[in-house]
C-alpha positions as CSV (number, residue, x, y, z in Angstrom):
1,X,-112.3,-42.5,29.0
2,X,-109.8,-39.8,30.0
3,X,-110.9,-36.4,30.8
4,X,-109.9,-33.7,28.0
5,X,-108.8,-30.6,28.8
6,X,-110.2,-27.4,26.5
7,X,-108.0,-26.4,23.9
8,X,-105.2,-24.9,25.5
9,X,-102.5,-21.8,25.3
10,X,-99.0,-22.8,23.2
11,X,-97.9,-19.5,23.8
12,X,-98.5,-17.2,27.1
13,X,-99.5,-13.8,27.1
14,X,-97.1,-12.0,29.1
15,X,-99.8,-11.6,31.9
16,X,-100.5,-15.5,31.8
17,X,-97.1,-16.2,32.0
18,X,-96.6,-13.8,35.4
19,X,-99.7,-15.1,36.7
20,X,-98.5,-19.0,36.7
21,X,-94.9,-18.1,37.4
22,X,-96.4,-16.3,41.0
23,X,-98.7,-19.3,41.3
24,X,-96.0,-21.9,42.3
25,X,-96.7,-20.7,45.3
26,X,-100.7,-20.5,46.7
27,X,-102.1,-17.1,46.5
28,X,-105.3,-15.0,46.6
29,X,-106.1,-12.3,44.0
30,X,-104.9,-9.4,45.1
31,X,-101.6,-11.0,46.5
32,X,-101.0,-11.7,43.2
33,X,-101.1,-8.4,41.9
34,X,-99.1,-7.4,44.5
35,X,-96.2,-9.9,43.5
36,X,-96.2,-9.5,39.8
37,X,-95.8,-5.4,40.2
38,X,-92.3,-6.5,43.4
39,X,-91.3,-9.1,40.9
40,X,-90.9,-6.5,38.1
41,X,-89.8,-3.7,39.9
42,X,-93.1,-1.8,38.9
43,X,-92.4,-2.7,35.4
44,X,-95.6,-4.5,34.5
45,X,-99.1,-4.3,36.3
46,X,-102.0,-6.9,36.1
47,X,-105.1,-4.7,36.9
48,X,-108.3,-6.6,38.3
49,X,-110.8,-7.3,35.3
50,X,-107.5,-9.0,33.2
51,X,-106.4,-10.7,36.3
52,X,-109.5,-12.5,37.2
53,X,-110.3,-13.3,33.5
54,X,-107.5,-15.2,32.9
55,X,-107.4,-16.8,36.0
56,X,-110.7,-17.6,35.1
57,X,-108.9,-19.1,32.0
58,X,-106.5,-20.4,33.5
59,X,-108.5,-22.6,35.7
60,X,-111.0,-24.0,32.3
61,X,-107.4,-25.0,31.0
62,X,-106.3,-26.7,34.2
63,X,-103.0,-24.7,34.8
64,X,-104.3,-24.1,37.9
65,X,-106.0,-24.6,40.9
66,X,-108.5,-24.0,43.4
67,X,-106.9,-24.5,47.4
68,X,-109.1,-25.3,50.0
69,X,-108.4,-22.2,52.7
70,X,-109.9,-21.0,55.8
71,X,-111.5,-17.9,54.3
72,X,-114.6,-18.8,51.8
73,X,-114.4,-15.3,50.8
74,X,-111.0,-15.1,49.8
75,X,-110.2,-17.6,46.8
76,X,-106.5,-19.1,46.6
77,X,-104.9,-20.6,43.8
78,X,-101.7,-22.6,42.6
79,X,-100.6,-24.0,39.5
80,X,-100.8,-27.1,38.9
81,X,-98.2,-29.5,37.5
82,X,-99.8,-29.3,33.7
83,X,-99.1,-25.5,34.5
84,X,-95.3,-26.1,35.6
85,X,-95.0,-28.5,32.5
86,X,-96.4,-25.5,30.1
87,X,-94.4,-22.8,32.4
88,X,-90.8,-24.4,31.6
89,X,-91.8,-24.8,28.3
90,X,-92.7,-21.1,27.6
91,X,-89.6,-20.1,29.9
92,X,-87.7,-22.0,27.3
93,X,-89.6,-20.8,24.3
94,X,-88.8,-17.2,25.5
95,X,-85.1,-17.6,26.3
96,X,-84.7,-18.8,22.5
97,X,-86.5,-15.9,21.5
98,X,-83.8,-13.7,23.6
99,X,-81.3,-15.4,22.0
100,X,-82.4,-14.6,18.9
101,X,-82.8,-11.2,19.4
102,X,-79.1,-10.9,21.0
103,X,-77.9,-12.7,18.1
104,X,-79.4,-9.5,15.5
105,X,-78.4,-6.9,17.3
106,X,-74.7,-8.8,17.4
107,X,-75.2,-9.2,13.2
108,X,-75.9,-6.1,13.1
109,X,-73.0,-4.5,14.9
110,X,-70.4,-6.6,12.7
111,X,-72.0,-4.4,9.5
């Protein structure tokens, strides 16, 4: 019998969705942190209880991974490919949702 996975997120919080977008690349915590306040340009900053409760999260719902690494005391993670498949689909699901705000603000200019 295949192995089910919990229930998982159809929509990520913006947090989730930085947190999988840096892990397509393997990472530890703090390096995340890191990347998702560079990626931003400051814009948007993961502190360190939300971070490692949703990677917590993150790892019950299989969109990512444990690495093995030569540091036991430093934990590294990746997303897996259920994460990617979920990733391009929220990517998607937030470009439409762009569009639709562009197309308002355009509606509302022609008034």
């Amino acid at each position: 019998m295949p192995k089910q996975r919990p229930q998982e997120m159809d929509q990520f919080t913006d947090p989730a969705y930085y947190i999988v977008l840096t892990l397509l690349e393997p990472k530890h915590g703090y390096s995340i942190m890191q990347e998702i306040e560079e990626m931003t340009d400051h814009s948007f900053i993961i502190g360190p209880a939300t971070l490692y409760t949703l990677l917590k999260k993150l790892l019950q719902e299989e969109m990512i991974e444990l690495v093995n690494n030569e540091n036991p005391r430093r934990k590294v993670y990746r997303t897996t490919l259920h994460g990617r498949e979920l990733l391009k689909k929220e990517i998607q699901r937030r470009r439409v949702m762009a569009e639709h705000g562009e197309l308002a603000f355009q509606q509302l200019k022609g008034d």
